[in-house]
C-alpha positions in Angstrom: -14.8 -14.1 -19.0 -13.0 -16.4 -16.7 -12.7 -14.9 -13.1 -9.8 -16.2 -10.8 -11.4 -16.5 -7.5 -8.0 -17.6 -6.0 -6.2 -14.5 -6.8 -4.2 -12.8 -4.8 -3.8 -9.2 -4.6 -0.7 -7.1 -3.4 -1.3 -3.4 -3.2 1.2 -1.1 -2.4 0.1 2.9 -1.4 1.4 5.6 -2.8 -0.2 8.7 -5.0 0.7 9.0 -8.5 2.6 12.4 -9.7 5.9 12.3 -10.6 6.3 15.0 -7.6 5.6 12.1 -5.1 8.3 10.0 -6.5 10.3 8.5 -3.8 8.6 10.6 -0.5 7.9 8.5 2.4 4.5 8.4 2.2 5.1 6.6 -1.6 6.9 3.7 0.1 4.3 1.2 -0.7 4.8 2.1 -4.3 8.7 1.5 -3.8 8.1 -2.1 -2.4 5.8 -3.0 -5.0 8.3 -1.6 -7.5 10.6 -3.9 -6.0 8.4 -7.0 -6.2 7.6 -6.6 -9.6 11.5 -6.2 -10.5 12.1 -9.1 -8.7 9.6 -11.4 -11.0 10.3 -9.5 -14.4 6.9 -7.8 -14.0 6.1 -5.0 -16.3 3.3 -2.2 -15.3 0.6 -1.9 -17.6 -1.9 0.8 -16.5 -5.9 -0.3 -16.4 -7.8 3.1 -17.0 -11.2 0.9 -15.4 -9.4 0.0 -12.4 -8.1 3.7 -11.9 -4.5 1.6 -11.9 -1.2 0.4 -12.6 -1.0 -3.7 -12.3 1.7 -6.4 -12.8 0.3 -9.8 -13.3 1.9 -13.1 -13.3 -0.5 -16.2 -12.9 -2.7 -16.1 -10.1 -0.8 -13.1 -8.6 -1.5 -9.3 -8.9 0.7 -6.3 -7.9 -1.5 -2.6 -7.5 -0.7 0.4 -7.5 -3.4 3.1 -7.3 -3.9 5.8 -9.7 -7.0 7.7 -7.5 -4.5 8.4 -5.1 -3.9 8.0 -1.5 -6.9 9.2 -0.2 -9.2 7.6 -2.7 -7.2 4.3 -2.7 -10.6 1.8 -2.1 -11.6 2.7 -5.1 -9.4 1.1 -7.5 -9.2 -1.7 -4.8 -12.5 -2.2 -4.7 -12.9 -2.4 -9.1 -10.1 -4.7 -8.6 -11.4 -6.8 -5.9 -15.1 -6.5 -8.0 -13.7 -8.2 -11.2 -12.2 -11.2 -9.8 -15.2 -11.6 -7.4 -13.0 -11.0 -4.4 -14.8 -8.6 -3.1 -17.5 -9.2 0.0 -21.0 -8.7 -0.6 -22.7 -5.6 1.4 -24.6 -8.1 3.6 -20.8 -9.5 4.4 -19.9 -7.1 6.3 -16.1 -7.9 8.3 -15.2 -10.6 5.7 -12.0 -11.8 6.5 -10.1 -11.1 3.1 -6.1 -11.5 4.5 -5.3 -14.8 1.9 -6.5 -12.3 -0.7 -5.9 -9.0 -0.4 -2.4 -7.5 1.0 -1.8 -3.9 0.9 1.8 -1.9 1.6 1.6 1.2 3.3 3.6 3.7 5.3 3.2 4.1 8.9 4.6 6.9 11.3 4.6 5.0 14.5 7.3 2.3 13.6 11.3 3.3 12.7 12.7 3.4 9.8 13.5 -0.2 8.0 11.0 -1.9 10.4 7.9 -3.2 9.4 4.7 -5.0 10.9 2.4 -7.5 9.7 -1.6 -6.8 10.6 -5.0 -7.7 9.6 -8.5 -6.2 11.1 -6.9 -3.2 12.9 -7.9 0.2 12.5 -6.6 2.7 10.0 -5.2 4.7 12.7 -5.5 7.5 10.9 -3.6 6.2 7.3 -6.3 7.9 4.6 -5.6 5.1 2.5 -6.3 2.2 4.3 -9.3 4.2 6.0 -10.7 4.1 2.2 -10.2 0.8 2.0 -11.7 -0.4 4.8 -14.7 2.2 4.0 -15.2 1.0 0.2 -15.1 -3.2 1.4 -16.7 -3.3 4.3 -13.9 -4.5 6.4 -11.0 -4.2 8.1 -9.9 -7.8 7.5 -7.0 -8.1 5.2 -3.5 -8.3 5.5 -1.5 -4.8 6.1 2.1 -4.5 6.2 2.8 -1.4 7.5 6.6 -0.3 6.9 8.2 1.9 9.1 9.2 5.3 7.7 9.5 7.1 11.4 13.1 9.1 12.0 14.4 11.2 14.4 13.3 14.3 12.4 9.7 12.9 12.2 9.9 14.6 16.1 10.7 18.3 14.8 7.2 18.4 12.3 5.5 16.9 15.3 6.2 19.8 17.5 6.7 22.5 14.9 5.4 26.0 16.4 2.4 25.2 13.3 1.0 22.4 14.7 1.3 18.9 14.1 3.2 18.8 10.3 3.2 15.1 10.1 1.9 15.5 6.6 4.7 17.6 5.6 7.6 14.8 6.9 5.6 11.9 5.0 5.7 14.2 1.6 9.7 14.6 2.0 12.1 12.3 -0.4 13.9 9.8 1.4 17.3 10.9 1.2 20.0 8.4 -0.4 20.8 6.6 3.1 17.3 5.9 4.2 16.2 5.1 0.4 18.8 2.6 0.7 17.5 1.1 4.0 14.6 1.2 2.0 15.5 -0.8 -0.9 16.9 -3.5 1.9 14.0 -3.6 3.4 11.9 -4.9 -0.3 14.5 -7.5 -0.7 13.9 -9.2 2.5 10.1 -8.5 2.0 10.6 -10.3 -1.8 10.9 -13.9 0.5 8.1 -13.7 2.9 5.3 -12.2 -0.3 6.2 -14.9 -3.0 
């Protein structure tokens, strides 16, 4: 078997039920939806990985089946098989020309995004896993803004902190739109 050592991995978040379809915290899921539109890309699901890929050449769209909180995991089969991966002893690798990932992120507005590598999860489940099952925080994150106005009313609601409860809302047909703007400038600065 012939590994591809100079692939290049784009993984967008999200958790798998139909019931998730189009919340907030699935935005990573839209964007890579939107990507693989954009290059004719069909999904194929991978039952090792624990995924659903879209492959063309040396490129490889993700989206995890294990859901959010469990998302290393089918990053880290992935990143295993085409010897991406660092070794144990490798501990902060720098993996950013490799490994991408797309995920939601309360602290920036709506339809803005931002580009890191080797920050903290602060707090995102997801990326926490990732960084847990590889050993590093050193790949390239971009974290698209899902905050609103409204996002301020879970935050104080007389239960607590409801955060959760605002990411698992639908976007509703104007922010899905800003959305879908948002992926096609993205589809320029991935490819």
């Amino acid at each position: 078997m012939r590994y591809e050592n100079n692939m290049k991995l784009i993984v967008g978040l999200g958790n798998p039920d139909k019931k998730y379809l189009d919340t907030r915290h699935n935005v990573g899921f839209i964007i890579v939806d939107a990507l693989a539109s954009a290059r004719n890309l069909n999904w194929q699901t991978n039952k090792d990985w624990q995924a659903m890929v879209a492959k063309d050449m040396d490129l490889l769209l993700v989206k995890p089946l294990t859901y959010m909180n469990d998302s290393g995991l089918a990053v880290r089969k992935i990143m295993d098989f085409y010897q991406l991966a660092p070794d144990k002893s490798e501990a902060n690798t720098n993996l950013s020309e490799a490994l991408i990932v797309i995920h939601d992120d309360l602290d920036i507005a709506l339809g803005q995004y931002k580009v890191s590598s080797g920050s903290s999860s602060a707090g995102h489940n997801g990326i926490e896993s990732i960084i847990q099952m590889l050993g590093t925080k050193f790949f390239t994150r971009y974290r698209i803004g899902i905050a609103t106005p409204d996002l301020e009313k879970y935050r104080k609601s007389i239960l607590g902190n409801r955060a959760h409860k605002f990411v698992l809302n639908r976007f509703p047909t104007t922010e899905r739109k800003i959305i879908e703007d948002l992926a096609s400038e993205l589809i320029s600065k991935l490819f």
